[in-house]
C-alpha distance (Angstrom), angle and dihedral (degrees) to the residues before:
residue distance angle dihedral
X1 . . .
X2 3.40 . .
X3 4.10 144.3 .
X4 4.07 126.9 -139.4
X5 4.08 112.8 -160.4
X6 3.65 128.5 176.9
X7 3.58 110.8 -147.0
X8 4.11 125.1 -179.6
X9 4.01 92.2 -98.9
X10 3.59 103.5 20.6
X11 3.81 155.8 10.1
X12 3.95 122.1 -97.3
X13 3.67 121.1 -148.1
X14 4.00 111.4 173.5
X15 4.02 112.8 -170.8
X16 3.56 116.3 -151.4
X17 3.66 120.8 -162.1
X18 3.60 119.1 -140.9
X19 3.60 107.1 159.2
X20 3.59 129.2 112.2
X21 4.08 115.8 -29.0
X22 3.63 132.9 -77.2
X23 4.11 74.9 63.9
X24 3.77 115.4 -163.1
X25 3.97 127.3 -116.1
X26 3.82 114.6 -85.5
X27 4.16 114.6 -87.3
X28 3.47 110.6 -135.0
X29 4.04 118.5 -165.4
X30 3.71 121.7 -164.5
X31 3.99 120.9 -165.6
X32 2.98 121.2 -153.3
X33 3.90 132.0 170.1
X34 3.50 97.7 -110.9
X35 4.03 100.4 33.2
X36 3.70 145.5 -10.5
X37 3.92 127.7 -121.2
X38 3.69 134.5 -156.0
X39 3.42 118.0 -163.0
X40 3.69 127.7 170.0
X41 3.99 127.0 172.2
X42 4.32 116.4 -111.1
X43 3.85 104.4 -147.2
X44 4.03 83.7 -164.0
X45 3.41 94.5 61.7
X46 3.52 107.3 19.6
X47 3.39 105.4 -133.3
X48 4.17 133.6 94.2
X49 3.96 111.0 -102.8
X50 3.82 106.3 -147.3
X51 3.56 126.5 -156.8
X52 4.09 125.5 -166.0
X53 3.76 126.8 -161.8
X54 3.80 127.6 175.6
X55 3.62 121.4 -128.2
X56 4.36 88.0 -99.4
X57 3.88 76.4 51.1
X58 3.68 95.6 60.7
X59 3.59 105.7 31.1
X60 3.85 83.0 56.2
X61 3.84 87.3 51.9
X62 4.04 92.9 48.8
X63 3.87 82.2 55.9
X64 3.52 102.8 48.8
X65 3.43 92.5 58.1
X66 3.68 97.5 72.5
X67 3.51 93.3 37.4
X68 4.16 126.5 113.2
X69 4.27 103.8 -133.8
X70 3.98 116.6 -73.4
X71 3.86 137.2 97.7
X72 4.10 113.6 -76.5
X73 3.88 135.7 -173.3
X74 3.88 116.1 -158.7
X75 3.66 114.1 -127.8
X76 4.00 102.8 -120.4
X77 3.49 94.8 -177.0
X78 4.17 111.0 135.3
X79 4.10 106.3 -125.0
């Protein structure tokens, strides 16, 4: 399951899991123009681990995804 929120700066994408038990702490994304964050809460440690991508960042993740194994360079190129 998962929630979509349009804040004032950003766009808020909480994903719940609700597979199979021990479930794991919510992911929350936050878009923003200028980067995206994924933060989800470590009940070991007690704290929030944060991780920041910029936008090549995440359009390189979008690709990889679809991808077989092997080492890739997006094509950047405008047209």
């Amino acid at each position: 399951m998962f929630t979509i929120e349009h804040e004032f700066d950003s766009t808020v994408i909480i994903l719940v899991d609700e597979g199979e038990t021990p479930l794991l702490e919510d992911v929350v994304i936050n878009s923003f123009a200028e980067c995206v964050t994924l933060e989800q809460f470590d009940p070991r440690t007690g704290t929030t681990m944060r991780i920041t991508l910029s936008p090549e960042q995440l359009t390189d993740l979008g690709a990889a995804l679809d991808l077989p194994e092997g080492v890739y360079r997006l094509d950047r190129r405008p047209g």
